[in-house]
FIVEX-740256 format. One line per field, with one value per atom (N, C-alpha, C): atom name; x, y, z; residue in three letters; residue number from 0. Coordinates in steps of 0.2 Angstrom, whole numbers, m for minus. Layout:
atomo	[CA  ...]
xx	[X  ...]
yy	[Y  ...]
zz	[Z  ...]
residuo	[ALA  ...]
num	[NUM  ...]
//
This chain:
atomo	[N  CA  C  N  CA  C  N  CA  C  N  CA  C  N  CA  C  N  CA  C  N  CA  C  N  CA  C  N  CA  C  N  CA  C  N  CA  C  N  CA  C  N  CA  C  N  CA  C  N  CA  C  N  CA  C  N  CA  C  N  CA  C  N  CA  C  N  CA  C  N  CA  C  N  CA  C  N  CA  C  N  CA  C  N  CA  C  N  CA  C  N  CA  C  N  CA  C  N  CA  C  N  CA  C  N  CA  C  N  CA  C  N  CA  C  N  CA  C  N  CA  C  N  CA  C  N  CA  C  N  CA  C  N  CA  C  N  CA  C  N  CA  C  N  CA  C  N  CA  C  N  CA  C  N  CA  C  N  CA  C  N  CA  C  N  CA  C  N  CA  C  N  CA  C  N  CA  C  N  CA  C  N  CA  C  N  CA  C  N  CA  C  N  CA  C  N  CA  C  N  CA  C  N  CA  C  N  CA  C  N  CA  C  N  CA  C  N  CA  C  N  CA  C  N  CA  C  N  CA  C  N  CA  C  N  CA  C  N  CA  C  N  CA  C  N  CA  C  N  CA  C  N  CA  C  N  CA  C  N  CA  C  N  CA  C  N  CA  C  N  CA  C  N  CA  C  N  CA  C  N  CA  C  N  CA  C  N  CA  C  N  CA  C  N  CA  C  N  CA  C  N  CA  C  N  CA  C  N  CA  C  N  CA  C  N  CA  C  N  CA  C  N  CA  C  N  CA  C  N  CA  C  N  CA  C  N  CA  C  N  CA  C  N  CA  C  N  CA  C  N  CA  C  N  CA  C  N  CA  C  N  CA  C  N  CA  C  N  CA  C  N  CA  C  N  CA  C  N  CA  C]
xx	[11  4  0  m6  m10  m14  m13  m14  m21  m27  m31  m33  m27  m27  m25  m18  m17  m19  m26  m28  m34  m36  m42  m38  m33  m30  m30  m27  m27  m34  m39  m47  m46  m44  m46  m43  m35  m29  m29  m30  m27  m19  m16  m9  m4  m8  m4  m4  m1  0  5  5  9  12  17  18  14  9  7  9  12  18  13  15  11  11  2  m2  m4  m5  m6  m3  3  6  9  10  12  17  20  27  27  29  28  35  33  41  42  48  52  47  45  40  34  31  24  26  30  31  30  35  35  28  26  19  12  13  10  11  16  18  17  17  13  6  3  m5  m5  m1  m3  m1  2  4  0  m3  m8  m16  m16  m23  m22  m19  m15  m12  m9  m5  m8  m9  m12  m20  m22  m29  m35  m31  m34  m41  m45  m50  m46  m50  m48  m50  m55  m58  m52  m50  m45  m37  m38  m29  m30  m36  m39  m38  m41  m40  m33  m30  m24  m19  m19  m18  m20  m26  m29  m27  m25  m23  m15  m11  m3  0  m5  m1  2  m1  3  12  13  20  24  19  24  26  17  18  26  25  29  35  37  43  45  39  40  41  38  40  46  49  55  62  60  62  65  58  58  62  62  62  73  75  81  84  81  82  82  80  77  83  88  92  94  92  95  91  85  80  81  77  79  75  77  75  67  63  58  53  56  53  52  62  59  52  50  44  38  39  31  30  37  36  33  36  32  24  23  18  12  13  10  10  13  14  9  7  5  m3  m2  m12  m13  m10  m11  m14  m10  m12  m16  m16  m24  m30  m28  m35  m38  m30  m32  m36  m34  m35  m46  m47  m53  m59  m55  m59  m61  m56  m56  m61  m60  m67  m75  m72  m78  m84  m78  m81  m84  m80  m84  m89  m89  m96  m104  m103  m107  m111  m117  m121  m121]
yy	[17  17  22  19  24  30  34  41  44  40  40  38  32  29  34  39  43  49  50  56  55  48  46  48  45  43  49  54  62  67  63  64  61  53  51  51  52  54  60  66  70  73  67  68  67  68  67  74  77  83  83  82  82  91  94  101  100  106  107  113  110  116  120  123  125  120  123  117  111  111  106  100  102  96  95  87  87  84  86  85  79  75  70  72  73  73  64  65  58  54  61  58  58  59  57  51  49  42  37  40  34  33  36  38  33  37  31  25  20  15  12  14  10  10  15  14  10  7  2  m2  m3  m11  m12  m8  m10  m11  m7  m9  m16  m16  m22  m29  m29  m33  m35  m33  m34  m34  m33  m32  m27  m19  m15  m13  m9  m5  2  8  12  17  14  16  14  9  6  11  12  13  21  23  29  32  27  26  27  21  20  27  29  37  44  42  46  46  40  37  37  39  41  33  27  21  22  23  21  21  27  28  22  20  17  11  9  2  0  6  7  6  8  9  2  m1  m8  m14  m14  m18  m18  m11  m10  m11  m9  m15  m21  m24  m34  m36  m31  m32  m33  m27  m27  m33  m34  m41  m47  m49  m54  m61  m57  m62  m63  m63  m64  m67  m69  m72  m81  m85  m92  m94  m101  m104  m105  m105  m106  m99  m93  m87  m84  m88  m87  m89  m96  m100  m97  m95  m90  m86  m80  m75  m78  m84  m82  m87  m90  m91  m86  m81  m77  m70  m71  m67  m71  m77  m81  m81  m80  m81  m75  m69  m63  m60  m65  m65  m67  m73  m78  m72  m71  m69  m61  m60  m51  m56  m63  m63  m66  m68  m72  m66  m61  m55  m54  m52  m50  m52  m60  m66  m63  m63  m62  m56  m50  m43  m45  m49  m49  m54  m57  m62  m60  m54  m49  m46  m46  m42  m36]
zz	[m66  m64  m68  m69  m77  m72  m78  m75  m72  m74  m73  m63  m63  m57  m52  m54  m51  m47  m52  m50  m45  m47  m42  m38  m36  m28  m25  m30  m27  m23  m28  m24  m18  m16  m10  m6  m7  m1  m2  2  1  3  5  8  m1  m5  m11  m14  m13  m16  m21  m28  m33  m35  m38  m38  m46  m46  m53  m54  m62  m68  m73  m77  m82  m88  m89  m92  m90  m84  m81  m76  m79  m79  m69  m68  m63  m61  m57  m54  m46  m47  m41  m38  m31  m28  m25  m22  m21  m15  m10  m5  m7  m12  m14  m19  m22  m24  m19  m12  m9  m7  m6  m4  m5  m13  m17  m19  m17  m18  m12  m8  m1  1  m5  m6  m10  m16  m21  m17  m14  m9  m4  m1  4  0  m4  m9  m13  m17  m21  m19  m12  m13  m4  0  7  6  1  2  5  7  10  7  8  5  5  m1  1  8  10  17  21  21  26  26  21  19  22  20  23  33  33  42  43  40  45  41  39  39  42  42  48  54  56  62  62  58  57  59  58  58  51  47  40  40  42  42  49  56  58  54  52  46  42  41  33  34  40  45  48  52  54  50  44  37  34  32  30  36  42  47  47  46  45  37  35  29  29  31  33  38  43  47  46  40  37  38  35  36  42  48  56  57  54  56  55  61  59  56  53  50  49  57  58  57  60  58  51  47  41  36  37  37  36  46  50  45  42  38  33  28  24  24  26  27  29  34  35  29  24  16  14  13  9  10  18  21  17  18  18  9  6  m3  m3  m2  m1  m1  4  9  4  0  m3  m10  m14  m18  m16  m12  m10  m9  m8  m6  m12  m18  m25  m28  m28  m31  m26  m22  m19  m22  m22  m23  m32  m36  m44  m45  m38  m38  m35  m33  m28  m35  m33  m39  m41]
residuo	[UNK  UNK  UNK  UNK  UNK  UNK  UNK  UNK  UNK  UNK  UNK  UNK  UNK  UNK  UNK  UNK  UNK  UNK  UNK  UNK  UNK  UNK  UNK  UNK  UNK  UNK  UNK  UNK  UNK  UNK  UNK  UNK  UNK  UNK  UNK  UNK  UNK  UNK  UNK  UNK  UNK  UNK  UNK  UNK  UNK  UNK  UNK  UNK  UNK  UNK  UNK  UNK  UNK  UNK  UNK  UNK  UNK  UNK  UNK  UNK  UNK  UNK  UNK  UNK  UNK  UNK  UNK  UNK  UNK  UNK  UNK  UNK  UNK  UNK  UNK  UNK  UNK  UNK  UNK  UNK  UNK  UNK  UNK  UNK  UNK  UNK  UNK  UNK  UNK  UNK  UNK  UNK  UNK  UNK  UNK  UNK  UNK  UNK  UNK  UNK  UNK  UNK  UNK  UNK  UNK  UNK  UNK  UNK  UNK  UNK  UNK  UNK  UNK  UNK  UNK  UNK  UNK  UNK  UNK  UNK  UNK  UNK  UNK  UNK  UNK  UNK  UNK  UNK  UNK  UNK  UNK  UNK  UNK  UNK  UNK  UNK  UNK  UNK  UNK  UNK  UNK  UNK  UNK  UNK  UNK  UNK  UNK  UNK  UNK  UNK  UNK  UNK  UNK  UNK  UNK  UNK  UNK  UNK  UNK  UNK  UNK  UNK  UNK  UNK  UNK  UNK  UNK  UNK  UNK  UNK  UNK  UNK  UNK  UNK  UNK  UNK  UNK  UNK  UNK  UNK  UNK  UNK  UNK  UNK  UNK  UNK  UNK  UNK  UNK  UNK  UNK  UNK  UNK  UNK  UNK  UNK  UNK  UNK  UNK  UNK  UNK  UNK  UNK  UNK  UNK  UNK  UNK  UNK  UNK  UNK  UNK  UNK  UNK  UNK  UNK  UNK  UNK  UNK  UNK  UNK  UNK  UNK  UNK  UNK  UNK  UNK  UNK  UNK  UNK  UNK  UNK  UNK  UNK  UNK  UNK  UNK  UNK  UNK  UNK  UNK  UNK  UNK  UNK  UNK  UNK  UNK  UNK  UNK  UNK  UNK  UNK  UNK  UNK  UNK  UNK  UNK  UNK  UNK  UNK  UNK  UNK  UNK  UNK  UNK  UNK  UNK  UNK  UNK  UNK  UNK  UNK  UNK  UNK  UNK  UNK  UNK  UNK  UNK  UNK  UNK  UNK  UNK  UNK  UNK  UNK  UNK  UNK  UNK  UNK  UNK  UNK  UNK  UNK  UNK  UNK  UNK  UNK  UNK  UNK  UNK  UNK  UNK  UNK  UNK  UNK  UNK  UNK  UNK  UNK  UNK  UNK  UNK  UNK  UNK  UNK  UNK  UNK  UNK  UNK  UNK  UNK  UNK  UNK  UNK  UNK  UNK  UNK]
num	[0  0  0  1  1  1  2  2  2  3  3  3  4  4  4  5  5  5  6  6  6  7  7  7  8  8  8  9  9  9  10  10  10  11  11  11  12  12  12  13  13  13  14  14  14  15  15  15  16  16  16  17  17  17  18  18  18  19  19  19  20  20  20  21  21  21  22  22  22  23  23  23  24  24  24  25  25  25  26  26  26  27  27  27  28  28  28  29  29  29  30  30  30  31  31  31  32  32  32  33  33  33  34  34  34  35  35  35  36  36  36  37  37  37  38  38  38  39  39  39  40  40  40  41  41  41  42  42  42  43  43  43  44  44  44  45  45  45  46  46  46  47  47  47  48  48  48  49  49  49  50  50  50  51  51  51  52  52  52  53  53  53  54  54  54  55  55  55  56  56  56  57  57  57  58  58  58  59  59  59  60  60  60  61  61  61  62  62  62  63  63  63  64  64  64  65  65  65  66  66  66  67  67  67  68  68  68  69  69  69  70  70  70  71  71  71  72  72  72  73  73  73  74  74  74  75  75  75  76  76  76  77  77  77  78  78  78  79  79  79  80  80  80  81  81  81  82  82  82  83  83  83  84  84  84  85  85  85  86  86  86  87  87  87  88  88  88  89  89  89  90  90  90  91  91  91  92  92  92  93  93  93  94  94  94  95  95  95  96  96  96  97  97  97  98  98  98  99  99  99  100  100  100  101  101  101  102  102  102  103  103  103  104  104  104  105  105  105  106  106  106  107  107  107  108  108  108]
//
């Protein structure tokens, strides 16, 4: 992730506290990785804004999110045939819908 990205995010979450060393430099712990990777997934790959991703941290849904997708994500194989489907069909609206947005937002003046 390019460093410029990182820092924004540090501006607008402030649950991302990196350990700063001498000269600047910063130290990501294991939980701020994971951290940040479920904000790049929910901005990037679900479509959140970051107002949204905002909220649902404010709101302490993020961690159960986080919790109940890596869940589903374990279970996956118990799942039938039909559910495996639903799943991914319901991944598939889910792109669509982050990608529609995307065109949208570079179509807007």
């Amino acid at each position: 992730m390019p460093q410029h990205v990182l820092r924004f995010w540090e501006t607008k979450f402030p649950q991302v506290r990196p350990l700063k060393r001498g000269g600047g430099r910063r130290y990501y712990r294991p939980e701020d990785v994971e951290l940040l990777r479920q904000i790049r997934s929910l901005l990037y790959h679900e479509g959140y804004t970051i107002k949204g991703v905002q909220r649902l941290m404010r709101e302490g849904s993020l961690k159960e999110r986080v919790e109940s997708l890596e869940g589903d994500a374990v279970d996956i194989s118990q799942l039938s045939e039909a559910d495996r489907r639903r799943r991914e069909i319901t991944q598939a609206i889910a792109q669509l819908t982050s990608l529609r947005d995307r065109l949208l937002a570079l179509l807007e003046p």
